[in-house]
C-alpha positions as CSV (number, residue, x, y, z in Angstrom):
1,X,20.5,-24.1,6.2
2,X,21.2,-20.5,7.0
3,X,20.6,-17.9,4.8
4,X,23.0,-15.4,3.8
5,X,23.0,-11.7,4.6
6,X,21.9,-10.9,0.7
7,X,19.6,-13.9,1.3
8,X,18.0,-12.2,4.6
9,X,18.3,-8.7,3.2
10,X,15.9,-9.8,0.2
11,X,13.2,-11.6,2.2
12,X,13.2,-8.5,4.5
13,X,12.4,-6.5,1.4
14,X,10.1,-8.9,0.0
15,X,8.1,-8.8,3.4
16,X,7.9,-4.8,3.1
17,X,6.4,-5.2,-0.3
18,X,3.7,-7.7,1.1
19,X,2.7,-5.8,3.9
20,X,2.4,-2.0,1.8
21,X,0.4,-3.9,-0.5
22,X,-1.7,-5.5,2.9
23,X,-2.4,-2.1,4.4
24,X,-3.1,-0.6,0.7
25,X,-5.8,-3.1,0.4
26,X,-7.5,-2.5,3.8
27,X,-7.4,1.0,3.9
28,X,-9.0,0.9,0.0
29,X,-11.6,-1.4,0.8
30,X,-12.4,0.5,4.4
31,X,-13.1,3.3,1.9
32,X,-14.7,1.4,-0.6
33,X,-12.8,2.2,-2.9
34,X,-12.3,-0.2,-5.8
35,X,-8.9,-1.1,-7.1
36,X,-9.6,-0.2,-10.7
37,X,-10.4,3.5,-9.2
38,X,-7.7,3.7,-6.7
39,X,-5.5,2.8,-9.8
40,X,-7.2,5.6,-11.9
41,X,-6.8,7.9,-8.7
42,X,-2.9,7.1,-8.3
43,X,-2.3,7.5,-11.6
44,X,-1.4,3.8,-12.2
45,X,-2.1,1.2,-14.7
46,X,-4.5,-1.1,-12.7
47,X,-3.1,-4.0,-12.9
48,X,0.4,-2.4,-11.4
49,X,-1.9,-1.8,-8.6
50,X,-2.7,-5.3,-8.6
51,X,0.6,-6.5,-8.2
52,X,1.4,-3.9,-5.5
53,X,-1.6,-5.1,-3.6
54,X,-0.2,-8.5,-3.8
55,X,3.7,-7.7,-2.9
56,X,4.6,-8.8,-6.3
57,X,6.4,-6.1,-7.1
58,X,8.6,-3.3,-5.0
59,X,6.6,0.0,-5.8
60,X,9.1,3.1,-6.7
61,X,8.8,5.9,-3.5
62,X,7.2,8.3,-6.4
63,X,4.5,5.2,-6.9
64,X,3.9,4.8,-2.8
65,X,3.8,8.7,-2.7
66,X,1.1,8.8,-5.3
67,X,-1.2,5.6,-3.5
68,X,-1.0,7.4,-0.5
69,X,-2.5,10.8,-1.5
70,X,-4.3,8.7,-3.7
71,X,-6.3,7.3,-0.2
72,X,-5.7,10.3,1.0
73,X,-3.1,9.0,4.0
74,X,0.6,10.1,4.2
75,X,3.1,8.0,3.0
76,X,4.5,8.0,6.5
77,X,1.2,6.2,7.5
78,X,1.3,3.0,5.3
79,X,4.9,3.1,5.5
80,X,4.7,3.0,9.7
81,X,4.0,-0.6,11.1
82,X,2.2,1.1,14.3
83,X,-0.4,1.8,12.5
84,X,-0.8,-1.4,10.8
85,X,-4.5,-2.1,12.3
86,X,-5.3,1.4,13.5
87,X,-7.8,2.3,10.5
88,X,-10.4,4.2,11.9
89,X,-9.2,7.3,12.3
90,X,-9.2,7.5,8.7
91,X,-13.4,7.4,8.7
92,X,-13.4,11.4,8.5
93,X,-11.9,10.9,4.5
94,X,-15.0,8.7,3.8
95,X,-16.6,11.5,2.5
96,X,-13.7,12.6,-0.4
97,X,-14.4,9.4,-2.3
98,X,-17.5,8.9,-3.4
């Protein structure tokens, strides 16, 4: 059965939403960051971030913008696919969350 071009178009988005969440996730826990305090951090009710994590829901861009500083990465970085396993250069922010 093919799928339609709205049918397509959704599973593209719905992809996008899992793999933000996916890279919000590693880059927390290479920081060691829990999800609670990210959530705190970001300004969002922790069990949003939950949800975001798990590409349950399609974060706003104002929500995406406040994870990212949140990490302390650009949005452009967990929005780029390049960098999807390229974490280490992030090791230097290690040192802003306690």
């Amino acid at each position: 059965m093919e799928l339609t071009e709205v049918e397509e178009a959704k599973e593209t988005l719905k992809a996008a939403d899992v793999e933000f969440g996916k890279k919000v996730r590693k880059i927390r826990k290479f920081i060691h960051l829990s999800q609670e305090n990210l959530a705190y951090r970001a300004n969002i009710d922790r069990t949003h971030m939950g949800h975001i994590e798990r590409g349950n829901v399609s974060p706003s861009l104002r929500t995406m913008n406040q994870i990212a500083l949140a990490l302390g990465v650009t949005l452009n970085h967990l929005l780029d696919e390049s960098h999807k396993t390229q974490l280490t250069h992030i090791d230097h922010w290690q040192h802003l969350f306690p």
